[in-house]
C-alpha positions in Angstrom: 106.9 1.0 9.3 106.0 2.2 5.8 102.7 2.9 4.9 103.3 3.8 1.2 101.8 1.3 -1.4 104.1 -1.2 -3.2 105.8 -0.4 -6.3 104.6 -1.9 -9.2 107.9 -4.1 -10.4 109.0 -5.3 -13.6 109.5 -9.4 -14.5 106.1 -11.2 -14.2 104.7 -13.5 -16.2 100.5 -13.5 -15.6 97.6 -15.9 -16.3 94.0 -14.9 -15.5 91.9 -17.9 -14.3 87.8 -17.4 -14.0 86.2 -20.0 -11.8 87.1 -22.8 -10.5 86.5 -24.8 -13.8 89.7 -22.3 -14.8 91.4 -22.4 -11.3 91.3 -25.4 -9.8 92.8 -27.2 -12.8 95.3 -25.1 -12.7 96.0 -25.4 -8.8 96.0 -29.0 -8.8 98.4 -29.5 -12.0 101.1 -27.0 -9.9 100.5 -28.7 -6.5 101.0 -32.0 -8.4 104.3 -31.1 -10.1 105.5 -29.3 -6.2 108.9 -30.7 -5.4 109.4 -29.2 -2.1 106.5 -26.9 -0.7 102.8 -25.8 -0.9 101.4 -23.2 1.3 97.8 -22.3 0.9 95.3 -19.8 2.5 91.6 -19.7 2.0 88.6 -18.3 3.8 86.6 -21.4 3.1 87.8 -24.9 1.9 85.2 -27.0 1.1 85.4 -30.9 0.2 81.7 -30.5 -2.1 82.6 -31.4 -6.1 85.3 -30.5 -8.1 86.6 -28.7 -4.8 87.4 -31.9 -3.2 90.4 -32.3 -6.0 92.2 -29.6 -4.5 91.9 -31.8 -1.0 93.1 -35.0 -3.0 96.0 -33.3 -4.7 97.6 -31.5 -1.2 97.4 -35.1 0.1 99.5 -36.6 -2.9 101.4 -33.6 -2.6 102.4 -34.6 1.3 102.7 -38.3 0.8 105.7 -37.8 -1.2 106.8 -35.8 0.8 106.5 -32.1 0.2 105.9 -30.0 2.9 101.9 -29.0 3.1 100.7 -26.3 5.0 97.1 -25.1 4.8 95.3 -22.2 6.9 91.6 -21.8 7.0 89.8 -19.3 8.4 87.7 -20.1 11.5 84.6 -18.5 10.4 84.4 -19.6 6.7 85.5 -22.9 7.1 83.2 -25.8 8.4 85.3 -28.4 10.7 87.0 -30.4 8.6 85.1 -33.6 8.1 86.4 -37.0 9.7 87.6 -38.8 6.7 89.4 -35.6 5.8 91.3 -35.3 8.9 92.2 -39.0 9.1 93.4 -38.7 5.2 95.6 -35.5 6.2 96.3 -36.4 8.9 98.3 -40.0 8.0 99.6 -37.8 4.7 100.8 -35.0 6.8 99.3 -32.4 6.1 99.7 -29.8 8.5 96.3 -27.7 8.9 95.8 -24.9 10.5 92.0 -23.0 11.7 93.0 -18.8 11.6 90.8 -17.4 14.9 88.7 -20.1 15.3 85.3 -18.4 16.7 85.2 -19.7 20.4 81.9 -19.5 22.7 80.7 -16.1 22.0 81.0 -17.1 17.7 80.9 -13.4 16.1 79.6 -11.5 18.9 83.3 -11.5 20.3 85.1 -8.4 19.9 87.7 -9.0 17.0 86.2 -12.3 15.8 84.8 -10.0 12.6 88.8 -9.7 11.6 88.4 -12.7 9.2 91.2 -14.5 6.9 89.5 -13.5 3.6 92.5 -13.4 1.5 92.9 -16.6 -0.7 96.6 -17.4 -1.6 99.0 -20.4 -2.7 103.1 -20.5 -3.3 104.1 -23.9 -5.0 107.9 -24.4 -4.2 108.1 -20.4 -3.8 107.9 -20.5 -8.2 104.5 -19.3 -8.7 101.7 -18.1 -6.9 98.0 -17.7 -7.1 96.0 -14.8 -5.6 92.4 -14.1 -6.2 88.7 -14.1 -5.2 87.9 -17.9 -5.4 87.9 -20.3 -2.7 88.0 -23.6 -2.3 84.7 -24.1 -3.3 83.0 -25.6 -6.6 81.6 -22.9 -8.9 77.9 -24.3 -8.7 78.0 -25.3 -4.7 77.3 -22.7 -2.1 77.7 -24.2 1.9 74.4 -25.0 2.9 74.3 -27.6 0.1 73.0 -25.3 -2.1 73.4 -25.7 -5.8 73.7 -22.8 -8.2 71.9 -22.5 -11.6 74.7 -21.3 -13.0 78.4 -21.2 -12.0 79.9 -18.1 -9.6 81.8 -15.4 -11.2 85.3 -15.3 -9.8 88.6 -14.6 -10.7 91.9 -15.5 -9.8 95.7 -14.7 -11.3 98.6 -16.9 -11.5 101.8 -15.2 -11.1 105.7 -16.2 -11.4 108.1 -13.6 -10.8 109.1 -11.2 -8.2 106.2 -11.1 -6.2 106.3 -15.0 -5.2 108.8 -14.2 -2.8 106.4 -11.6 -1.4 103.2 -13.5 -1.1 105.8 -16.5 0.4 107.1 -13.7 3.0 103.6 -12.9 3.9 102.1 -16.8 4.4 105.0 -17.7 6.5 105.0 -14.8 8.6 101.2 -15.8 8.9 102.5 -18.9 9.5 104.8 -18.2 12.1 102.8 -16.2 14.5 100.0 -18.7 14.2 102.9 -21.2 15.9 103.3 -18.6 18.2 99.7 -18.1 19.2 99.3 -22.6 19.6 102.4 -21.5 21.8 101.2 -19.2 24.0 98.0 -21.5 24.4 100.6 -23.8 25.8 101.9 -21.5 28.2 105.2 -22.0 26.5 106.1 -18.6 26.5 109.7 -18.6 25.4 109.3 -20.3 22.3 106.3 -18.5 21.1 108.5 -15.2 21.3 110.9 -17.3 19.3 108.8 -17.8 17.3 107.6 -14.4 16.2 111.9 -12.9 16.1 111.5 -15.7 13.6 108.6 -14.2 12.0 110.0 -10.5 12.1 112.9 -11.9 10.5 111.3 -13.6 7.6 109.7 -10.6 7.2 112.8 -9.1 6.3 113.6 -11.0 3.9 110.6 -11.4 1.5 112.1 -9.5 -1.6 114.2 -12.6 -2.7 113.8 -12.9 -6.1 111.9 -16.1 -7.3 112.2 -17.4 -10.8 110.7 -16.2 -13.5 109.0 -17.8 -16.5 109.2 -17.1 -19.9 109.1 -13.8 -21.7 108.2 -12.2 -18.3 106.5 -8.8 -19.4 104.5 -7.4 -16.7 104.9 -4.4 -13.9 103.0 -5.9 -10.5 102.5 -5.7 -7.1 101.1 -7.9 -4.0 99.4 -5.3 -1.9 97.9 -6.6 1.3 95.6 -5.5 3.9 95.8 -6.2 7.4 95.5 -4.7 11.2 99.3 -3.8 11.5 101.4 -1.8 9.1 98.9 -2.3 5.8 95.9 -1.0 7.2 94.5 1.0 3.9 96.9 -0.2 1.2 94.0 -1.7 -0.9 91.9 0.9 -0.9 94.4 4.0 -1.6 95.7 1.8 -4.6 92.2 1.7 -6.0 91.8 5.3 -5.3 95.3 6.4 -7.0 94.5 4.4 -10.0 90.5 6.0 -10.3 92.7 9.1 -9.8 94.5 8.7 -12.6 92.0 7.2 -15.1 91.9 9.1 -18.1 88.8 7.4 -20.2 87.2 4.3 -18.9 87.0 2.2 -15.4 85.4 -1.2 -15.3 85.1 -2.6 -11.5 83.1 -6.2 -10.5 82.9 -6.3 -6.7 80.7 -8.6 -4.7 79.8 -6.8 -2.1 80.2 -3.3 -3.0 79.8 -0.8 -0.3 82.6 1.9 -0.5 83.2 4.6 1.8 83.1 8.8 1.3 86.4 8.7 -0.2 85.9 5.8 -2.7 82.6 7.2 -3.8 83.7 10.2 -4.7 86.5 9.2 -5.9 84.5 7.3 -8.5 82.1 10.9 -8.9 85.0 13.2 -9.6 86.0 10.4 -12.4 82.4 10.3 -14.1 82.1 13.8 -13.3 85.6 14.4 -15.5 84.2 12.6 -18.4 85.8 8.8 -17.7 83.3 6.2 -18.5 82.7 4.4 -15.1 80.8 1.0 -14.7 80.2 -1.3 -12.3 79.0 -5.3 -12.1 77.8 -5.5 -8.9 75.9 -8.4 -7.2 72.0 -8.9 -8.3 71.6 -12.6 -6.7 70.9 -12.6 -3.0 73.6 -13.6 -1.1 74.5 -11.9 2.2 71.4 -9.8 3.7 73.8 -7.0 5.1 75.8 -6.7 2.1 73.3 -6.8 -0.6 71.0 -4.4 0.7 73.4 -1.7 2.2 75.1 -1.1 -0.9 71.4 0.3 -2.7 71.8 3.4 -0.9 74.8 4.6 -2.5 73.8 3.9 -6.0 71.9 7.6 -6.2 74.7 9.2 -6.0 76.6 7.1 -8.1 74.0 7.1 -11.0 73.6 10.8 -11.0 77.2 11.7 -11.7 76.6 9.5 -14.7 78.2 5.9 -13.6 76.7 3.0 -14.9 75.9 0.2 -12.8 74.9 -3.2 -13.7 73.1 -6.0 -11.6 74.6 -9.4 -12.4 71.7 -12.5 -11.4 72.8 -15.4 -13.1 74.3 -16.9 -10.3 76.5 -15.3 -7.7 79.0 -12.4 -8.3 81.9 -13.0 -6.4 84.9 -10.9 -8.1 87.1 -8.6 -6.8 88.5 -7.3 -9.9 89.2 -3.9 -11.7 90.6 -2.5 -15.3 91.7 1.2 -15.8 91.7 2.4 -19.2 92.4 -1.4 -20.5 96.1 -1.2 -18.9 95.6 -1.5 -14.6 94.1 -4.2 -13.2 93.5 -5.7 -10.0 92.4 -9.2 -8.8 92.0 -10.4 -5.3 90.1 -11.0 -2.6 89.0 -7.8 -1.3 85.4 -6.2 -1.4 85.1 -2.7 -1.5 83.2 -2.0 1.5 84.0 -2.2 5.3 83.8 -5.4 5.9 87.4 -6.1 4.1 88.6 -3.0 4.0 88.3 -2.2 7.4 88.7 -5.7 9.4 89.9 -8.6 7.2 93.2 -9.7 6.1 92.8 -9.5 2.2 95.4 -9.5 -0.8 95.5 -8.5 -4.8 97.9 -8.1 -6.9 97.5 -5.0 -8.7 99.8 -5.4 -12.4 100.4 -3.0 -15.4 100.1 -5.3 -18.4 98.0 -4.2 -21.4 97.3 -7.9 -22.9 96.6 -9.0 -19.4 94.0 -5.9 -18.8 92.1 -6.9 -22.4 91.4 -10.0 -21.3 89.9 -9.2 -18.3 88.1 -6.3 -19.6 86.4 -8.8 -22.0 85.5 -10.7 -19.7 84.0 -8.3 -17.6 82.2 -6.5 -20.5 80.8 -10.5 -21.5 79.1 -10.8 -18.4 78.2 -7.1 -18.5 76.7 -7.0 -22.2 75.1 -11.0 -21.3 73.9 -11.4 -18.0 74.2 -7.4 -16.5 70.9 -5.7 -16.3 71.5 -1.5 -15.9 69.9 0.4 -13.0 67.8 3.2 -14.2 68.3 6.0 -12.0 64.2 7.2 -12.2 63.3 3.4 -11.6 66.0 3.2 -8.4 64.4 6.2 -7.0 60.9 5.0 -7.2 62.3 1.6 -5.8 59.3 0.8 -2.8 59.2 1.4 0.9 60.0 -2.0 1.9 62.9 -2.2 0.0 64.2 1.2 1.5 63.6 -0.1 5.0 65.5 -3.3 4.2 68.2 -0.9 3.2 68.0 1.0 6.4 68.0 -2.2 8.5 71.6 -3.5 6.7 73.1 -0.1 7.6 72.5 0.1 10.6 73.8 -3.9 11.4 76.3 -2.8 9.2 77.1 0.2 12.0 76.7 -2.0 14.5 78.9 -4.7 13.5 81.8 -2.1 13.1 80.9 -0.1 16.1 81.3 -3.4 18.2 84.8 -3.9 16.5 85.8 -0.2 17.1 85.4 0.9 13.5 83.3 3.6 11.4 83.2 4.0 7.8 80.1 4.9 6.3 
């Protein structure tokens, strides 16, 4: 099986979406003009706000008739609540839970290999990739309401890539069957199952249509624990390779490894101009404070790095020299690039790469505040012991699942 990255092909027509004040009006319009088929993936679907119209419109979708198929991940996902399942459930909507937890929840070797990756193929015509979820821009789970809404991105995309991101949710698709099979103890048809799924597999460079004055080169590179174990993160190292004057990257949770970090160093150090939005509003414990250590480095090879508080940072985005980009739902640290299945489409497409660097340098030049490298290393004691502690759950949690990184 080939490990080398995807190329980048020509014939795809882009739109960036940013939140789900962006997405999800965009989601439910193509669900609700779906003739034949609407397969979506999400790490968490939640029915809180605006995110509940995305429930509403996969029912219409399935009462007249289209073929619905949903996967949730096991994890990020809440049990689906009674009046959803009965509505589903008479509509047809078939739903799907990807490694539900079990007794041991977490704790269970390979139960950290999450579903992180959000995706959705409307009658195999267009599909969406990105960072968002199902989830309303000023809801968190826990009934927690934001002051301000999440920054998130997500891309819609027509052209030949569909056919890829189809391949890949049916194969997904396929080997879940299998799994529900095995379960059954019926053995035979769960093998089936997965020739089936090998042989779909083939067969995901059909070309989809395209829209209008397609102009863009692009890829769907995916991560996973089979033949696409480091895709994501030796495309983001190739294009920091091969920046020549400026790399702008959001990430949430943003805990890179040796290579990534110096991969970012030797791009300062060369005379690019390298920033990063990274996440300033609490949100995960481990995350937040095991990326701090890292940013001394960082900051003395001259990369600027900017804390973003107004709500949460949830973008998994990147421009190089205003003409790569990437959007999807991987974080650059272990977590996803290690254990989860993620995916982003990574595009050549200079309009496309403005946009999104404006949008990044908005929230940047707005709501960013800079680390000072002489006030991060006089940050105090307890902060550096918090640090400490997320490192070393962050060991431990990839120690359990066999892993090492940092």
């Amino acid at each position: 099986m080939s490990h080398a990255l995807p190329p980048l092909r020509s014939g795809h027509s882009l739109r960036l979406l940013q939140g789900s004040g962006e997405f999800f009006p965009a989601l439910v319009a193509s669900i609700d003009a779906a003739l034949h088929e609407v397969r979506l993936e999400t790490y968490i679907f939640d029915f809180q706000g605006q995110s509940a119209e995305v429930g509403y419109a996969l029912e219409r979708a399935a009462r007249r008739g289209v073929g619905v198929m949903v996967v949730v991940d096991g994890y990020g996902t809440a049990p689906l609540p009674p009046s959803w399942a009965e509505r589903f459930l008479e509509a047809g909507v078939e739903w799907r839970i990807y490694r539900p937890l079990g007794r041991f929840g977490v704790f269970a070797r390979g139960n950290w290999r999450r579903l992180h990756r959000k995706l959705c193929v409307v009658d195999r015509h267009e599909a969406y990739c990105g960072g968002i979820n199902i989830l309303d821009d000023f809801h968190d789970l826990g009934e927690i309401v934001l002051p301000a809404p999440r920054l998130d991105f997500s891309v819609r995309v027509t052209g030949p890539l569909v056919a890829d991101v189809h391949a890949s949710m049916e194969r997904m698709w396929l080997r879940m069957r299998a799994v529900r099979q095995l379960h059954a103890a019926h053995l035979a048809g769960a093998l089936h199952s997965l020739r089936e799924a090998a042989h779909e597999g083939q067969g995901g460079h059909l070309r989809a249509p395209v829209s209008e004055r397609p102009r863009s080169r692009a890829a769907l590179v995916l991560r996973d624990n089979l033949g696409n174990r480091a895709r994501i993160e030796r495309a983001y190292r190739r294009a920091i390779g091969r920046a020549r004057t400026e790399i702008v990257i959001a990430n949430a949770y943003f805990v890179p490894g040796r290579r990534l970090r110096n991969a970012l160093v030797s791009a300062a150090r060369r005379g690019v101009k390298v920033r990063l939005l990274v996440e300033g509003m609490y949100e995960s414990f481990m995350q937040y404070y095991a990326s701090r250590p890292i940013y001394g480095t960082l900051l003395a090879a001259g990369v600027e790095i900017h804390e973003y508080a107004p709500s949460f940072l949830h973008a998994k985005v990147a421009v190089i020299d205003r003409r790569w980009a990437t959007v999807g739902s991987s974080n650059l640290d272990p977590l996803s690039l290690l254990l989860a299945r993620e995916a982003n489409v990574m595009m050549e497409d200079g309009p496309f790469a403005a946009i999104l660097h404006r949008r990044l340098m908005q929230a940047i030049d707005e709501d960013g505040k800079a680390l000072d490298a002489r006030e991060y290393a006089r940050r105090p004691v307890h902060t550096r012991v918090l640090e400490r502690i997320a490192l070393v759950l962050m060991r431990i949690a990839l120690f359990v699942q066999g892993k090492k990184y940092l």
